[in-house]
C-alpha positions as CSV (number, residue, x, y, z in Angstrom):
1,X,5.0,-153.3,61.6
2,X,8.5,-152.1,61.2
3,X,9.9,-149.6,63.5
4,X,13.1,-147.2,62.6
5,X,13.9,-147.2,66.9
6,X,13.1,-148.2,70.2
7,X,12.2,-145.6,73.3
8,X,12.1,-146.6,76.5
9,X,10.6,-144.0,79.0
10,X,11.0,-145.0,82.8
11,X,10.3,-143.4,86.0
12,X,12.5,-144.6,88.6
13,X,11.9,-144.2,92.3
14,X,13.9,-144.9,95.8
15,X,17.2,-143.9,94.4
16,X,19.8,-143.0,96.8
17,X,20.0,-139.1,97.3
18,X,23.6,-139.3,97.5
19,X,23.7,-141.1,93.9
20,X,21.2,-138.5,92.2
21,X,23.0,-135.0,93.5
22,X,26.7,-136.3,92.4
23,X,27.0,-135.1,88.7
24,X,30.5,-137.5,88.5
25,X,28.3,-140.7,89.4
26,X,25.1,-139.7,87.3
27,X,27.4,-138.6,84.3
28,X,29.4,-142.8,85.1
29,X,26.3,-144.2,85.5
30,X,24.5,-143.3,82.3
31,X,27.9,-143.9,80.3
32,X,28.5,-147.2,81.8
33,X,24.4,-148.1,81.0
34,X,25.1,-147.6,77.3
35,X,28.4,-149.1,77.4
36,X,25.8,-152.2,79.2
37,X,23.2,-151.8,76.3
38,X,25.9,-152.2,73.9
39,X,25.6,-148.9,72.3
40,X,28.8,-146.6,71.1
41,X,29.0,-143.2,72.9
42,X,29.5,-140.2,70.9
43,X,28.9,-136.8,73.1
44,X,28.5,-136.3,77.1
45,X,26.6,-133.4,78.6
46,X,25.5,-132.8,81.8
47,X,24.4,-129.9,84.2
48,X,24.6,-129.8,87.9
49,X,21.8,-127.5,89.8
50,X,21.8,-126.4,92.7
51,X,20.8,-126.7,95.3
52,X,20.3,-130.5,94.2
53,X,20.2,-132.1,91.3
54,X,21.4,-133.3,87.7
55,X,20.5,-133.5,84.6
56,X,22.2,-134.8,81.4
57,X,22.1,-136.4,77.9
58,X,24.5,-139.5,76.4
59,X,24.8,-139.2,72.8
60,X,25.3,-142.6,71.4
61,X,25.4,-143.6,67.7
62,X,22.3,-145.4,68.1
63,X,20.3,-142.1,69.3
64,X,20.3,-141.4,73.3
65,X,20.1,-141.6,76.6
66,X,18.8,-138.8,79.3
67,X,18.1,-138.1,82.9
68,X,16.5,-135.7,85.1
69,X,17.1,-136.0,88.7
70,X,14.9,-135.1,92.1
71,X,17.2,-136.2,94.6
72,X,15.2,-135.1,97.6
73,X,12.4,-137.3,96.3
74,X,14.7,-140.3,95.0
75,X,13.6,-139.9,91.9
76,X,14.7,-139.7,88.2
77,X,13.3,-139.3,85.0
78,X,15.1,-141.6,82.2
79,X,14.7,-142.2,78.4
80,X,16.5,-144.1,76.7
81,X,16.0,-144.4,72.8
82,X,18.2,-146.7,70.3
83,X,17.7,-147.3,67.3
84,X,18.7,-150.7,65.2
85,X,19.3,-154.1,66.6
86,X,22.3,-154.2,68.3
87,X,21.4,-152.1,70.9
88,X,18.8,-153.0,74.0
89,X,17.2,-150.1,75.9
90,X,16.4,-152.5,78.4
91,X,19.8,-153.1,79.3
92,X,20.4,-149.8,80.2
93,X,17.4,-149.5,82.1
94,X,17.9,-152.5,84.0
95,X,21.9,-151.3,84.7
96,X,20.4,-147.7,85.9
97,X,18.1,-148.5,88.1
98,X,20.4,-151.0,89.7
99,X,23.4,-148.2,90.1
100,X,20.7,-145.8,91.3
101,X,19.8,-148.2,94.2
102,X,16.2,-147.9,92.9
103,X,13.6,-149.2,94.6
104,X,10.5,-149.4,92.0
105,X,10.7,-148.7,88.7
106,X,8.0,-148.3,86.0
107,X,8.6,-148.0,82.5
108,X,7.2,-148.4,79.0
109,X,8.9,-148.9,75.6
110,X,7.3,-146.8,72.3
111,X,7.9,-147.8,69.2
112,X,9.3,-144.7,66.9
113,X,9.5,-143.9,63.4
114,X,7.2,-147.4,62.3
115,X,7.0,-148.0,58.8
116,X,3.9,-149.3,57.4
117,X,5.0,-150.1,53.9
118,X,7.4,-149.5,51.4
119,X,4.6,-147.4,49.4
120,X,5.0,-144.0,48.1
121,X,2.4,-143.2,50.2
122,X,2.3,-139.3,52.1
123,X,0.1,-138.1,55.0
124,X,-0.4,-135.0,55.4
125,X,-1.4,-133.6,58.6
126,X,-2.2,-129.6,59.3
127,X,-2.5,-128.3,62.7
């Protein structure tokens, strides 16, 4: 089965406080992860909170990366989601929760948008 994009949802734990708080080395961080992932960076937005804490989104052509950060527990919520080839969510993963000083991270990958056949075939669903 075909699949338009590839999301990778990962919870990453025993990340250095200092890291997590800093909005500068989250927003460096997540760029530099797509950069790593191969993907081409589009928009930037993150959010400082206080008192601790950051959150944030990459645009990249290939869809996106964001974060949520708990720095008093070491932990951050990450997704990252490309679609196409040419880009590995993996990658960025991998480069994150190295940066982050992470300590354990679990993660699982969901294929989006799959395509089941060419077919003029339509489901509809009401809720």
């Amino acid at each position: 089965m075909q699949s338009l994009g590839r999301h990778v949802l990962a919870e990453v734990y025993g990340c250095h406080f200092e890291v997590l708080n800093d909005i500068a080395q989250v927003e460096d961080i997540m760029v530099n992860a797509a950069l790593e992932a191969g993907a081409e960076v589009r928009e930037v937005v993150f959010h400082k909170f206080s008192p601790q804490g950051v959150s944030g989104v990459v645009v990249i052509s290939e869809s996106h990366l964001a974060i949520h950060t708990w720095p008093e527990l070491g932990y951050a919520a990450v997704d990252v989601f490309t679609c196409g080839e040419s880009v590995n969510p993996w990658d960025a993963c991998n480069y994150l929760a190295e940066k982050f000083g992470a300590t354990h991270v679990t993660a699982s990958e969901v294929k989006r948008g799959t395509v089941q056949s060419q077919k003029k075939e339509r489901l509809v669903v009401n809720i």
